[in-house]
C-alpha positions in Angstrom: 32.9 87.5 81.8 29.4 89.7 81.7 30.5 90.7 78.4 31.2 87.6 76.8 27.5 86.4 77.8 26.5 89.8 76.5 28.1 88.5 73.3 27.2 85.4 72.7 23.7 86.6 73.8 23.0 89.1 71.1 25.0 86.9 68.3 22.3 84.2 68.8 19.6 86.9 69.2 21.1 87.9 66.0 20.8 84.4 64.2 17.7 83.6 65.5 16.3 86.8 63.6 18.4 86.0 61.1 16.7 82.4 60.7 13.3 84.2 60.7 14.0 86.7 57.9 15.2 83.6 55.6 12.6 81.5 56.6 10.2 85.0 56.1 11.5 85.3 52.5 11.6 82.0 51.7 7.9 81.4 53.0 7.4 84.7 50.5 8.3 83.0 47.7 6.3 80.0 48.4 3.2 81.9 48.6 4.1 83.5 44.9 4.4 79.6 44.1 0.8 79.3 45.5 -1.0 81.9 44.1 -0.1 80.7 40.4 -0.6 77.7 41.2 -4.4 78.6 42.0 -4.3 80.4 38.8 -3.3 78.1 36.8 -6.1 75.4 38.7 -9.1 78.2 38.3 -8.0 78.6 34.6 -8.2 74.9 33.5 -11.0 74.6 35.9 -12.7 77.1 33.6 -11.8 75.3 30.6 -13.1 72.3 31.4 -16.3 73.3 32.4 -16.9 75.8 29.5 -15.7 73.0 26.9 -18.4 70.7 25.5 -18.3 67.8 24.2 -17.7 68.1 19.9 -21.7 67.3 18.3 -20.4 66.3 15.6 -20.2 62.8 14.5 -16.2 62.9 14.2 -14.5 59.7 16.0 -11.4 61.8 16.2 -12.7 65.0 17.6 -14.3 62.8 20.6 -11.2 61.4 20.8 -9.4 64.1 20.7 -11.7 66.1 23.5 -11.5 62.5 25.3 -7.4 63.2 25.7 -7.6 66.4 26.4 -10.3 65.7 29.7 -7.5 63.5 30.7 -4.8 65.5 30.4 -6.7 68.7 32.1 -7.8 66.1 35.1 -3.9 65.0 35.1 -3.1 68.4 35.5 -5.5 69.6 38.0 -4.3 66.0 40.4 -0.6 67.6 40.2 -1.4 71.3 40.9 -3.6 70.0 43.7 -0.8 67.7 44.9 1.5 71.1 44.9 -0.8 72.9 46.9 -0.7 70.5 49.6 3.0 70.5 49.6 2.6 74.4 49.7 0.2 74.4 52.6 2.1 71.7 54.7 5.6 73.8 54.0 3.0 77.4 55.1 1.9 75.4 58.3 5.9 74.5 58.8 6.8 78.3 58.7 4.0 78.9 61.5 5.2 76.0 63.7 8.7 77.4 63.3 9.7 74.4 61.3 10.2 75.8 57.7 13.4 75.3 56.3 14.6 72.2 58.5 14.8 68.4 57.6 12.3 66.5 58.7 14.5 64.0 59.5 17.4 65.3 60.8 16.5 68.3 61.6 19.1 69.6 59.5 19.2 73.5 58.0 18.0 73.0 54.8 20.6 75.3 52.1 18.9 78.4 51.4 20.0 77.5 47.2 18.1 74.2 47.9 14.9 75.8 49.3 14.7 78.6 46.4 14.3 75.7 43.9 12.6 73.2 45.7 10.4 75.8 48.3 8.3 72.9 49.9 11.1 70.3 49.8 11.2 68.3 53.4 13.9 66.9 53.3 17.7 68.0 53.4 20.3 67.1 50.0 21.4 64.3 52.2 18.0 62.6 53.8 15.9 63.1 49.8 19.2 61.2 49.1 18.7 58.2 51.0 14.9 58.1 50.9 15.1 57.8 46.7 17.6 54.9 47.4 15.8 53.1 49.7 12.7 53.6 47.6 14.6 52.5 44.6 14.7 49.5 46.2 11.8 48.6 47.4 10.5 49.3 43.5 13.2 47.6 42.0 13.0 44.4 40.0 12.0 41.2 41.8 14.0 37.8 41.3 
C-alpha cells in the first residue's frame, strides 16, 4: 500500500516538473518572439523619425511618404498589440497559468503553443469564440 502512494507520488512529482520544463521552454520561445519583436519596433521607430518629409514639390513623393507613415504606424499598432499578448502569456508563465485555456482550463497541445506561443485559448474554445463572433458580425436582416 506505502508503495503504491510512493508511486503515484513521485509520477505526479514527475509530471508536475514535467509541466514546468514545457511551460519553461515554451515561455523560452516566447521571449525569442519578444525580443524581435522589439527589434523590429526600435527599427521602424528609427525610420520614422530619421525620414523627412520629400522638399520637393512632387504630389506623388508626398503621397508616397504619406503611405508609407501609415503603413509604418500600422505596423508599429500590430507589433505593439503582439507585445501585449507576449507580456500577458510571460505574466501567465509566473502565475503558473501558461499553457492552459483560459476557459476551460484545458492543457493547451504543446504543437499548438509552438505556433501560436501567446494563444489563450485551447483548439476547441478559439473554436467556438470565432463562431460566436462570427455571428455577432454577421449580416443583419
Amino acid at each position: 500500500m506505502r508503495t503504491a502512494g510512493k508511486s503515484r507520488t513521485r509520477l505526479r512529482e514527475s509530471q508536475r516538473r514535467s509541466a514546468y520544463e514545457r511551460a519553461s521552454t515554451l515561455t523560452e520561445i516566447v521571449q525569442e518572439r519578444r525580443r524581435h519583436i522589439q527589434e523590429e519596433l526600435d527599427t521602424l521607430f528609427r525610420r520614422l523619425r530619421e525620414e523627412g518629409c520629400p522638399d520637393t514639390g512632387d504630389e506623388g513623393e508626398r503621397a508616397a511618404y504619406g503611405l508609407d507613415r501609415e503603413l509604418g504606424s500600422a505596423r508599429v499598432d500590430q507589433l505593439n498589440q503582439a507585445l501585449r499578448q507576449i507580456d500577458n502569456a510571460l505574466a501567465r508563465h509566473t502565475e503558473g497559468r501558461y499553457g492552459r485555456c483560459v476557459a476551460c482550463d484545458a492543457e493547451i497541445p504543446e504543437a499548438r503553443l509552438r505556433s501560436l506561443p501567446f494563444t489563450l485559448f485551447c483548439r476547441d474554445c478559439q473554436q467556438a469564440a470565432e463562431e460566436t463572433r462570427a455571428g455577432l458580425v454577421g449580416p443583419i436582416a
